[in-house]
C-alpha positions, -999 to +999 in steps of 0.1 A: +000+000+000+014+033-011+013+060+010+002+092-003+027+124-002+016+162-002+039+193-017+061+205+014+045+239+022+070+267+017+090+279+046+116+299+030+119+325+004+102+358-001+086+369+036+059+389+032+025+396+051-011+376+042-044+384+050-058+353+053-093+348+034-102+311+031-077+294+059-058+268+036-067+279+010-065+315-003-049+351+006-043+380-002-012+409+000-001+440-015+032+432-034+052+459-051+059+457-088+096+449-090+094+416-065+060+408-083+079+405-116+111+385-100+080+360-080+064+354-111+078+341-144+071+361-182+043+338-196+055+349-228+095+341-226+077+309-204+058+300-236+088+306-263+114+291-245+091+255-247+083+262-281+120+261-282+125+233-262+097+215-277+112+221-316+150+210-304+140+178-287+143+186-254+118+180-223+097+210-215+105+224-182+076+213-154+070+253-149+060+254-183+033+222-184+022+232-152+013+265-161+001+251-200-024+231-172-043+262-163-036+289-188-044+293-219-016+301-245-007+335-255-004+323-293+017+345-319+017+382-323-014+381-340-033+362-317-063+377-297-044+377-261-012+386-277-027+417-292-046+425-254-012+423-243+002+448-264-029+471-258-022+466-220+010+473-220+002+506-236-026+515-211-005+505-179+024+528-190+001+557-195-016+551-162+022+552-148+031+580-163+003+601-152-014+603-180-045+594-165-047+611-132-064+584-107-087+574-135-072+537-142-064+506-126-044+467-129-069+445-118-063+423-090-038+397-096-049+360-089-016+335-086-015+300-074+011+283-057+007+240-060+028+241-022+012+255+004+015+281+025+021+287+058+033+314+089+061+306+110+067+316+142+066+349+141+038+353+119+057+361+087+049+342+052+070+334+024+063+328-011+083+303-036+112+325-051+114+303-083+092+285-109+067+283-076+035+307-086+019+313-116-008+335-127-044+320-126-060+351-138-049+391-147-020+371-166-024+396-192-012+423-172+015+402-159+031+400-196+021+436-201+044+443-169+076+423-180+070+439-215+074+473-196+101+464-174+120+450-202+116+486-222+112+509-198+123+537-225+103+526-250+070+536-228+085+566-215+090+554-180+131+555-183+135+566-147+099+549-130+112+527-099+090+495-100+092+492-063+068+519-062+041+505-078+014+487-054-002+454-068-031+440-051-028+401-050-049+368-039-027+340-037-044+303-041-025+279-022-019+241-014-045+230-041-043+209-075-040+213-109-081+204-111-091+231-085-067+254-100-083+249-137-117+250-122-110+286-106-093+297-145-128+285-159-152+302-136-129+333-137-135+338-173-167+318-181-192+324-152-215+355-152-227+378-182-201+395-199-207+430-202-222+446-235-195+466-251-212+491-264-220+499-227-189+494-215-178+518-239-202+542-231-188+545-198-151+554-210-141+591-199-114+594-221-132+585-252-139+611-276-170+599-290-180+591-256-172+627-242-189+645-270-226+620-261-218+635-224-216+668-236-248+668-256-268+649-225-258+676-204-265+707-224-293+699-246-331+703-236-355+686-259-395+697-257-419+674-234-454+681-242-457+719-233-422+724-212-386+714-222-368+684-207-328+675-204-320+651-230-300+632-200-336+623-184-343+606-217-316+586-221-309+555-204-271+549-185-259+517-171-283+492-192-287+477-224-320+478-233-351+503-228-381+487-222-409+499-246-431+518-221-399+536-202-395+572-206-364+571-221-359+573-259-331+552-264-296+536-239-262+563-239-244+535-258-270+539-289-268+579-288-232+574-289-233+554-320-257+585-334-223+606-323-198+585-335-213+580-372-222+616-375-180+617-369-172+594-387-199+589-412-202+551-429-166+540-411-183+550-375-211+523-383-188+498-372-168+516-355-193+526-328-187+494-302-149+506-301-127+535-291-129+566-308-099+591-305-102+630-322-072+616-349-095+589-358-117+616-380-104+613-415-078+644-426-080+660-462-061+661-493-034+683-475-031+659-445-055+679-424-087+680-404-106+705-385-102+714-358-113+691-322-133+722-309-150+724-340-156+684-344-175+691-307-192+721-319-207+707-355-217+676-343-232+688-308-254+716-333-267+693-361-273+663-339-292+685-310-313+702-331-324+669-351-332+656-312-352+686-304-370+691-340-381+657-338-387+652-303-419+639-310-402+606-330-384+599-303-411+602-272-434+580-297-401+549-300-404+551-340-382+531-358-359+565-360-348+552-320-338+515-335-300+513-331-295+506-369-317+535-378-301+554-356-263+540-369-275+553-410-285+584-393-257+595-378-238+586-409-258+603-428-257+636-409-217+631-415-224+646-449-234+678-434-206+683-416-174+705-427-150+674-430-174+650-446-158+630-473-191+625-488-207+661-484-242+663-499-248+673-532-251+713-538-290+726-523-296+693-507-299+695-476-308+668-445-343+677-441-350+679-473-333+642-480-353+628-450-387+643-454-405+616-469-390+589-445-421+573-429-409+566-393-438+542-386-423+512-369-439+489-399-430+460-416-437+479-452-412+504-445-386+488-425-388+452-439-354+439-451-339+478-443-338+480-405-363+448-395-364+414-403-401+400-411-407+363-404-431+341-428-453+345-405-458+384-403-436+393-375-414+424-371-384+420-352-358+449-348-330+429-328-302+439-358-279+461-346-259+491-359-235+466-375-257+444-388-283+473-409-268+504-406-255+502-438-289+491-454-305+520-438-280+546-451-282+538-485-320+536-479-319+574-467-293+587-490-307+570-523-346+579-523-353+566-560-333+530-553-356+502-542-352+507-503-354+543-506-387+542-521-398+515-494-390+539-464-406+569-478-440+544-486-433+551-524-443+513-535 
């Protein structure tokens, strides 16, 4: 009869205070950023240097299966998590630089260590020096750290002391490769991940995001006899408005009405990303307008198409669909001063939508902005990406097939 043998729990090598959370099981501690990098291995040079091993014969090193055991790879340069690391990298160095103020954040860093761990006498822990911890979850970050440390010039942090920088930690301890896997799948798998769009909509530093602020905040629209802030009528921190809510529409779909009316066709599907001033297109001579006057154009034609046609919006017309609203906004774009696609000499954007029959009707918005099933039903679930293209061409080509449907010219 065999008998059965546990990992030795770790006695000696970096001492550092835990706050125990689950006794035997899990901690956590602030660590600072240089020890953090020498405790934890690069997953990347970790991953290369078995690809390496792997292609020359050799026997991969245990640190490497182990972590293979509970990670998943980060892949070539063009791979999903390779470019997240990249992106990270970028956004960690900006935050340490100050580029940000307070307005950023690492998120917590979950490690595992197989041993585990223990106090001694005097209270004091320690945590495996080498090949003993690897990152469970937030090993993203991790990379994007070693990256930085590794090129400190490149990110503009030549002279930044990494023993500055506070990490917040939760060490998993004394428990297998199957616990440890478990904890990597319900890290990333359990819950609803959140709507982009309304992450997005919550981005400060956005520029399409900070312009939709702007307009929420200055623009009244009329309400029956009085005149209402446009910010009552919008709907923050959700991803859907009910049909018998107040609100015409969610902050993420005005902001794709913003970012399209920037952008014009290219903000259609550009609206669930990031949108930076240097993203609107320059001219001929390598220029575009000014970012005051970006603000100032789009905040004047987009509010007063809200106010003028309030009425549309209180009512949920088809004109408050998100798809409708993405061939809106990029339609509006040709109104603006640097529009690619300007309209055509005495056309103007009421004129070009003055016909459009709003109705929320299969007859008008069939095929364009709705899908109709065999049996007669309207649905309107298509996003900006998947219509908005359909509906601009609809609005800015009357006399083509769509453009007579939506203007009821049969």
């Amino acid at each position: 009869m065999s008998i059965a043998t546990f990992p030795k729990p770790v006695t000696t090598g970096f001492p550092i205070k835990l706050l125990v959370v689950r006794e035997g099981v899990m901690a956590n501690a602030v660590i600072d950023g240089e020890n953090l990098l020498h405790l934890v291995n690069d997953p990347a040079k970790v991953e290369e240097d078995a690809k390496r091993a792997a292609k020359a014969g050799y026997e991969v090193d245990p640190y490497a299966r182990m972590r293979a055991e509970v990670q998943r790879p980060i892949g070539t340069a063009a791979s999903k998590k390779a470019k997240n690391v990249g992106e990270y990298a970028d956004y960690i160095a900006a935050g340490l630089r100050g580029d940000f103020d307070s307005a950023w954040s690492v998120p917590q860093i979950t490690l595992w260590s197989p041993r585990p761990l223990a106090p001694d006498e005097n209270g004091v822990w320690h945590l495996p020096i080498r090949d003993g911890l690897i990152a469970l979850d937030a090993e993203t970050q991790v990379t994007a750290l070693h990256r930085i440390r590794k090129n400190q010039a490149a990110y503009g942090l030549e002279d930044f002391d990494f023993g500055e920088m506070k990490l917040s930690v939760e060490i998993f301890h004394g428990i297998g490769v199957m616990a440890a896997r478990q904890i990597f799948h319900d890290r990333n798998l359990k819950g609803v991940p959140v709507d982009k769009s309304l992450a997005m909509s919550m981005d400060g530093r956005d520029f399409g995001t900070t312009v939709t602020r702007k307009l929420m905040e200055s623009l009244k629209v009329p309400a029956g006899e009085t005149a209402v802030p446009l910010s009552g009528l919008i709907l923050t921190g959700k991803r859907q408005v009910s049909d018998k809510a107040p609100e015409w529409m969610t902050m993420s779909v005005l902001r794709t009405l913003i970012s399209t009316a920037m952008l014009g066709k290219a903000g259609i599907h550009a609206a669930s990303t990031g949108i930076e001033y240097e993203d609107i297109p320059a001219d001929g001579n390598n220029d575009r307008p000014d970012q005051a006057v970006v603000q100032r154009e789009i905040m004047e034609t987009v509010g007063t198409f809200l106010a003028e046609n309030a009425e549309l919006f209180h009512a949920k017309t088809a004109i408050t669909a998100p798809a409708v609203v993405a061939g809106l906004g990029a339609t509006m774009n040709r109104t603006m001063s640097w529009s690619a696609d300007p309209l055509p000499e005495g056309v103007t954007l009421d004129a070009l939508l003055t016909d459009v029959q709003w109705d929320r009707e299969a007859k008008y918005w069939g095929g364009v902005a709705a899908k109709v099933t065999d049996k007669g039903a309207v649905s309107w679930a298509g996003g900006a990406r998947d219509s908005g293209h359909k509906v601009y061409d609809a609005l800015n080509y009357p006399e083509t097939d769509t453009g007579m449907q939506i203007r009821g010219r049969f």
